[in-house]
C-alpha positions as CSV (number, residue, x, y, z in Angstrom):
1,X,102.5,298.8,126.6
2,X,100.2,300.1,129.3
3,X,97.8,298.0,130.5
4,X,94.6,299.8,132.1
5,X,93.6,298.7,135.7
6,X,91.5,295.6,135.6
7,X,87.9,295.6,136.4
8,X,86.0,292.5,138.4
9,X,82.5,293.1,138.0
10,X,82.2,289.9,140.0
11,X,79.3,287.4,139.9
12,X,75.9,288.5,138.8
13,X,73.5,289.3,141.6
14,X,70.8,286.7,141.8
15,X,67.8,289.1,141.7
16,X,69.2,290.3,138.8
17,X,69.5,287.3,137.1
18,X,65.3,286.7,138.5
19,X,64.8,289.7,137.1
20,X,66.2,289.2,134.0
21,X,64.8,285.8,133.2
22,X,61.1,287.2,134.4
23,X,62.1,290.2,131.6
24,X,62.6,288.4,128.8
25,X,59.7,285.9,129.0
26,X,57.4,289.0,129.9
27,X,58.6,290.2,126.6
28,X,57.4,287.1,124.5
29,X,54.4,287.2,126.6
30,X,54.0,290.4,125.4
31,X,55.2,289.8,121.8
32,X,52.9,286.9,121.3
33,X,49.7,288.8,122.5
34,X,50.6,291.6,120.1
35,X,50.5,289.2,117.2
36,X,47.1,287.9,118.3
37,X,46.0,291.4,118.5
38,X,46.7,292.0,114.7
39,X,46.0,289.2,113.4
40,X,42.3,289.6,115.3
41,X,42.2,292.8,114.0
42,X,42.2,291.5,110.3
43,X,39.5,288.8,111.3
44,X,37.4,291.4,113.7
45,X,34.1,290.2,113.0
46,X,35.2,286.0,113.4
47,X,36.4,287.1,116.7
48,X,33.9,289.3,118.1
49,X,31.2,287.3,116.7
50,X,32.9,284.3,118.7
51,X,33.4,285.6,121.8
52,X,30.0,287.4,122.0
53,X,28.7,283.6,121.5
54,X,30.2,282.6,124.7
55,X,27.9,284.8,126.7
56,X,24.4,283.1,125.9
57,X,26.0,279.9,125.8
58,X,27.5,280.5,129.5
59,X,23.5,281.4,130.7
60,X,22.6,278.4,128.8
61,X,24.8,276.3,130.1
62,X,22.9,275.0,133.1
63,X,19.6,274.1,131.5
64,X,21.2,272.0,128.7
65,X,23.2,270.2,131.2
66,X,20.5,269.6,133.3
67,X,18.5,268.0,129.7
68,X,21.4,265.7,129.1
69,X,21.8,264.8,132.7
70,X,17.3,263.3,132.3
71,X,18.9,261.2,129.2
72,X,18.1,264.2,126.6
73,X,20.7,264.0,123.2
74,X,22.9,266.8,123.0
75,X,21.6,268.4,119.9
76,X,17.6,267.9,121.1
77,X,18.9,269.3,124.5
78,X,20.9,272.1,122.5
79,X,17.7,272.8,120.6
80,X,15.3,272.9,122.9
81,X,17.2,275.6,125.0
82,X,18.2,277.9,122.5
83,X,14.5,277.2,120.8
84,X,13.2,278.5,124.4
85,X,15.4,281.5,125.0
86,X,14.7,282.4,121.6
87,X,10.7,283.1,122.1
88,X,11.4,284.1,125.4
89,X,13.3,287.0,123.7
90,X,11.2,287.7,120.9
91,X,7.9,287.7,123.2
92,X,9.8,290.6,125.0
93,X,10.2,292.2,122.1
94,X,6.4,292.1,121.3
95,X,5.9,293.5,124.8
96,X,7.8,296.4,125.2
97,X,9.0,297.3,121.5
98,X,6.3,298.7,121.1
99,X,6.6,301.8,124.1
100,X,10.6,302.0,123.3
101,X,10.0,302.7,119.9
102,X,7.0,304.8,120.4
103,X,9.1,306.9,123.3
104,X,12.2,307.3,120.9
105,X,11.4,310.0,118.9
106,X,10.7,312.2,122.6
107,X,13.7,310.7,124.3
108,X,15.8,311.9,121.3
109,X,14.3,315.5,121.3
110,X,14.6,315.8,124.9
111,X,18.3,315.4,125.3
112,X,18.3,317.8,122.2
113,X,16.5,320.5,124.3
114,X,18.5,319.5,127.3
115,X,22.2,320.5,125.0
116,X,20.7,323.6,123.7
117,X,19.9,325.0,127.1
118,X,22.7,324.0,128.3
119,X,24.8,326.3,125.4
120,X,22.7,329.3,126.3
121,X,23.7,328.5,129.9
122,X,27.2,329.0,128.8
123,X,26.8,332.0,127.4
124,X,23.9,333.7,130.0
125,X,25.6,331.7,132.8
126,X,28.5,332.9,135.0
127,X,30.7,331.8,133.1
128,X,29.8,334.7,130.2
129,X,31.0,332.7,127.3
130,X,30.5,334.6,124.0
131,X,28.8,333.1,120.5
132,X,32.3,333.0,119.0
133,X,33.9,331.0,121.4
134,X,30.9,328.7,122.3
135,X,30.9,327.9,118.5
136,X,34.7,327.5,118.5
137,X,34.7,325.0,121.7
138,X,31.8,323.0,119.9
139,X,33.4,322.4,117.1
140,X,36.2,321.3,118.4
141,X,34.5,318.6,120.8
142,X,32.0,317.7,117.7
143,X,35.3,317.3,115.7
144,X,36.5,314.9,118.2
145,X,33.4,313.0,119.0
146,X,33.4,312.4,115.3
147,X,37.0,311.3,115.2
148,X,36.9,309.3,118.1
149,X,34.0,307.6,116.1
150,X,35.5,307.2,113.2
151,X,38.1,305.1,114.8
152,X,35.7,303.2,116.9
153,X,34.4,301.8,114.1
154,X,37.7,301.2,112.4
155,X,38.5,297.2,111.3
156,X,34.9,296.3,112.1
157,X,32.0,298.0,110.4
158,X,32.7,300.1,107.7
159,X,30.2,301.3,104.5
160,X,28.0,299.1,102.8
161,X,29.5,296.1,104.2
162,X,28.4,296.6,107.5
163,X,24.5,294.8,106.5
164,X,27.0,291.5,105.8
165,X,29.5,291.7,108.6
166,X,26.2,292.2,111.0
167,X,24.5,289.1,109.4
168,X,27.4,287.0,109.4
169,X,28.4,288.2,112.5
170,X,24.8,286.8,113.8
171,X,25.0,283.6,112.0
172,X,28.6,282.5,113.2
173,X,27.5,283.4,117.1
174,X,24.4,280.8,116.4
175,X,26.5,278.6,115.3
176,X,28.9,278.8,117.8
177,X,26.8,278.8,120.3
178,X,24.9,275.5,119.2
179,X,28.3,273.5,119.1
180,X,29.1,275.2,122.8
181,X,26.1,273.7,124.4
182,X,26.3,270.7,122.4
183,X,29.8,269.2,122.5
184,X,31.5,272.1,124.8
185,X,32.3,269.1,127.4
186,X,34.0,267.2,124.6
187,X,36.1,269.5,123.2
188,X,38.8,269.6,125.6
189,X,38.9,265.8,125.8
190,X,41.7,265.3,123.0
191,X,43.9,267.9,124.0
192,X,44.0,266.9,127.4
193,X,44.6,263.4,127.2
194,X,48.0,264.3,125.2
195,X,49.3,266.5,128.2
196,X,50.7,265.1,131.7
197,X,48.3,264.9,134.3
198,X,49.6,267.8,135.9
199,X,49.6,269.9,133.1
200,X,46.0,268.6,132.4
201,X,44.9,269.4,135.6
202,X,46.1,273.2,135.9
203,X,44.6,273.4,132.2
204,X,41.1,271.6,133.1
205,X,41.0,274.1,136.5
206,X,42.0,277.4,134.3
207,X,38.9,276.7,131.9
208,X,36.7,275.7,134.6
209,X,38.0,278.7,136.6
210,X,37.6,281.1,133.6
211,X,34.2,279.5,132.3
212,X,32.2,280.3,135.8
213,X,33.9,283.6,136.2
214,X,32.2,283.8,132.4
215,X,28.8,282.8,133.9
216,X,28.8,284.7,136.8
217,X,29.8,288.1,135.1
218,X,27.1,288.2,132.8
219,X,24.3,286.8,134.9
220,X,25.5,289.6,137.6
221,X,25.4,292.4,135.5
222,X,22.0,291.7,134.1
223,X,20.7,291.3,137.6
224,X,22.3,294.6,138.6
225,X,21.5,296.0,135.6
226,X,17.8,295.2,136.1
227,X,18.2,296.5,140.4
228,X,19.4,299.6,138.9
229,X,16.6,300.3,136.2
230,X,13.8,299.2,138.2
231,X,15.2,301.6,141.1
232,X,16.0,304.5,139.2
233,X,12.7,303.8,137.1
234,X,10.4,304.0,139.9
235,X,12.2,307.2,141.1
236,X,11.4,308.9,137.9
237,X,7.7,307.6,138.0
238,X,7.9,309.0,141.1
239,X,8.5,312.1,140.2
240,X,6.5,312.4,136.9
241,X,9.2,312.6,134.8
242,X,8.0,311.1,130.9
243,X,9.8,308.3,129.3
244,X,10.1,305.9,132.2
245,X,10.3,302.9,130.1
246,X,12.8,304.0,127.6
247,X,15.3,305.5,130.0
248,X,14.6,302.0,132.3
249,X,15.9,299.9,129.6
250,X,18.4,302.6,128.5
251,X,19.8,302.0,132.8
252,X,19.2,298.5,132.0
253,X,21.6,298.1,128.5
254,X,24.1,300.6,129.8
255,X,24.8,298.4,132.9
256,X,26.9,296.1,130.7
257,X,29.4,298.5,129.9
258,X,30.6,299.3,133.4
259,X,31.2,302.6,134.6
260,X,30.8,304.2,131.3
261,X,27.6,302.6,130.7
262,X,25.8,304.0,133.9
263,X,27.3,307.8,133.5
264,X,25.9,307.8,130.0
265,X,22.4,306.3,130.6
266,X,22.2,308.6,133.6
267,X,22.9,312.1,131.9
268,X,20.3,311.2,129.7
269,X,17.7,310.6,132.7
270,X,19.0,314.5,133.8
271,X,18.6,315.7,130.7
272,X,14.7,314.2,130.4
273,X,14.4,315.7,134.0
274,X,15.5,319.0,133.4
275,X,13.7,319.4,130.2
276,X,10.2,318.4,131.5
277,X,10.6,319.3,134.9
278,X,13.0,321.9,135.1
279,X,16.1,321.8,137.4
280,X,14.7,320.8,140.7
281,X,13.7,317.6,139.0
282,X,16.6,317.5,137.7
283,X,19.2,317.6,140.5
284,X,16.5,315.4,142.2
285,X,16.9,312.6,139.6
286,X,20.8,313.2,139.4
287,X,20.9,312.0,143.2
288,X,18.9,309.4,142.7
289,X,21.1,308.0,140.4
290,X,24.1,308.9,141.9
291,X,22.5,307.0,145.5
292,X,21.7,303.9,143.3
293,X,25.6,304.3,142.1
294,X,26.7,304.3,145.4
295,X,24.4,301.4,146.9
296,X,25.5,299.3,143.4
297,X,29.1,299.9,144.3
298,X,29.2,299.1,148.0
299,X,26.6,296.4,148.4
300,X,25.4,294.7,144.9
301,X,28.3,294.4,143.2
302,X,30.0,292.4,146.5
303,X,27.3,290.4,147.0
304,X,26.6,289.6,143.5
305,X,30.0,289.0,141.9
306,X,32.2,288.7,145.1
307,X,35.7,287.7,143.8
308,X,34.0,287.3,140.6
309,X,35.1,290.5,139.6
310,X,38.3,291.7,141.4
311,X,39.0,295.2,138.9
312,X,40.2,298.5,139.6
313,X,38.1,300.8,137.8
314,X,41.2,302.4,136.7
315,X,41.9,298.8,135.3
316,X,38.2,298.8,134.1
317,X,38.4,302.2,132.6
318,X,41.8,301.1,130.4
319,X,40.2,298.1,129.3
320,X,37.1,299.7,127.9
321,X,39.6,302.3,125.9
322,X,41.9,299.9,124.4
323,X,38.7,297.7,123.7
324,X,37.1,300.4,122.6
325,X,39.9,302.1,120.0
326,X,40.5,298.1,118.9
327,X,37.2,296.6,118.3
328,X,34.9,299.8,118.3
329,X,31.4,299.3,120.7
330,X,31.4,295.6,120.7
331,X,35.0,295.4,121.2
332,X,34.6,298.1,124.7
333,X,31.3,295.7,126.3
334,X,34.2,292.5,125.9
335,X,36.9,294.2,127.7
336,X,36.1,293.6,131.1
337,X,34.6,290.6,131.4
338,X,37.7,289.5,129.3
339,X,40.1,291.1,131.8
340,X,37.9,289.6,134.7
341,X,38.4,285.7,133.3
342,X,42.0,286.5,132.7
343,X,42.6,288.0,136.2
344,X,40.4,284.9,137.4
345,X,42.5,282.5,136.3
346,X,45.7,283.9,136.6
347,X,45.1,284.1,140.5
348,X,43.7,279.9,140.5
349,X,46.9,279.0,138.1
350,X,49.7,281.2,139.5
351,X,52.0,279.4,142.8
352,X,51.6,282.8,144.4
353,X,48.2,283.3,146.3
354,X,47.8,286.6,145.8
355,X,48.0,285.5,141.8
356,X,50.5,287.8,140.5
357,X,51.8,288.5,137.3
358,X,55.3,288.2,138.9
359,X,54.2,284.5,140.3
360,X,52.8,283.8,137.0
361,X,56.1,284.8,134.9
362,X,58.0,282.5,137.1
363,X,55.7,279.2,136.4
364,X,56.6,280.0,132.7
365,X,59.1,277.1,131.1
């Protein structure tokens, strides 16, 4: 009987066998996230209703801690704040709603005449495009827009249940909120007081960690939010162009969805431009904004956020799609600053100090 030649493969490398262990706990990481993902897809409106709470509870933080600190009870300190931020809001409201609703209807017909000239620019243009294929290209990208849409709002809002999932949407973030401010410092208590210390201790840091990185993000994009509208507000006074106050707070709301956010609200400030003023204004206003862009990137968003806010905007970009396809509007403003807390307390948790995901799959048990 013949007997083929035998084979020593020898020991196992050891970075193989690193690699390897890293592998396969990546993979549960991975695994268990996916079945969080579904099963918050199924429960969309718990989730994003939940999560939305922690951002006015984060600003509200400070002021109910200060209350308890001068002997106030939890739930009169609780009260009082959201009581406050409440007509704070609604006086707002009173003030301006007026002007953004009056300046709607004009906004809206504006970027209307700004798309139609810019289909007979296609066709009287350079580029000569005739009526068959302008139609043909604008259907298409009307056809996507409208799928794209479609699954935007998929697992969320959909038909005449929308009015309910809104309301009880709105009454769960109360709620939430209210138990946040008032018993947030408690609710850890329990569950950390049946780890060992040192487990304790990296959890109490990560939630500390990931709780300022919380605060932080959204008080620094409403402050750069509000640089950026007043700046490219006065420029448009400036230059006479109408609907100041609309396409301010337009800046203003599109600031929270980052990078996206401020492209958008900014073609529609061209479009108001080029409609009223023609396209001097126009490019004027479209350098404005692309100056207050530049000036946001290189010196507010350090200052403000610092190592707040350590994203790529290719990472930023990625997490407002998947956000976006998952959890429709609401679901693309969470992204980031999710990302940003997880990135945050990664890097305080993780034995490596740069905080990589390598270091991090290597303090897994």
């Amino acid at each position: 009987m013949r007997v083929g030649p035998k084979t020593d493969t020898g020991p196992v490398p050891d970075r193989l066998q690193q690699l390897a262990a890293i592998s396969w706990r990546l993979l549960a990481v991975f695994g268990v996230v996916y079945v969080l993902f579904l099963v918050s897809r199924e429960v969309a409106v718990v989730v994003v209703a939940t999560v939305l709470a922690l951002f006015p509870a984060s600003l509200m933080w400070g002021p109910v801690a200060w209350l308890k600190r001068r002997g106030w009870r939890p739930a009169l300190a609780t009260t009082t704040a959201m009581v406050a931020v409440t007509l704070v809001v609604v006086g707002l409201g009173f003030l301006v709603g007026p002007s953004l609703v009056e300046g709607l209807q004009p906004l809206v017909s504006d970027v209307s005449d700004a798309y139609d000239a810019l289909l007979a620019w296609l066709v009287d243009g350079p580029l000569g495009l005739s009526e068959a294929q302008l139609n043909e290209y604008t259907a298409m990208i009307q056809e996507q827009l409208t799928e794209q849409a479609g699954r935007l709002g998929t697992g969320f809002l959909s038909g005449a249940a929308a009015a309910v999932q809104v309301l009880l949407g709105a009454l769960l973030s109360v709620v939430v909120v209210f138990f946040v401010l008032k018993d947030g410092d408690r609710f850890g208590d329990k569950a950390l007081n049946r780890l060992s210390p040192e487990r304790a201790d990296r959890l109490k840091r990560g939630v500390v960690v990931g709780w300022n990185t919380l605060n932080r993000y959204v008080r620094g994009l409403a402050l750069v939010g509000l640089i950026d509208a007043l700046a490219i507000g006065i420029g448009l006074l400036i230059l006479g162009v109408p609907l100041v106050l609309p396409l301010a707070m337009l800046v203003f709301v599109g600031g929270f969805l980052p990078v996206i956010g401020a492209f958008t609200s900014g073609l529609v400030a061209v479009a108001v431009a080029l409609v009223n003023g023609g396209l001097t204004d126009a490019l004027i206003v479209l350098a404005i904004i692309l100056l207050v862009q530049r000036l946001e990137g290189d010196i507010l968003y350090p200052i403000v956020f610092g190592r707040t806010m350590q994203l790529h905007p290719l990472v930023i970009l990625l997490a407002l799609s998947v956000g976006g396809i998952a959890f429709g509007i609401l679901g693309a403003f969470l992204a980031v600053p999710i990302s940003a807390v997880v990135v945050a307390v990664n890097q305080e948790l993780s034995e490596d100090p740069d905080g990589s995901l390598l270091a991090l799959a290597q303090t897994i048990d």
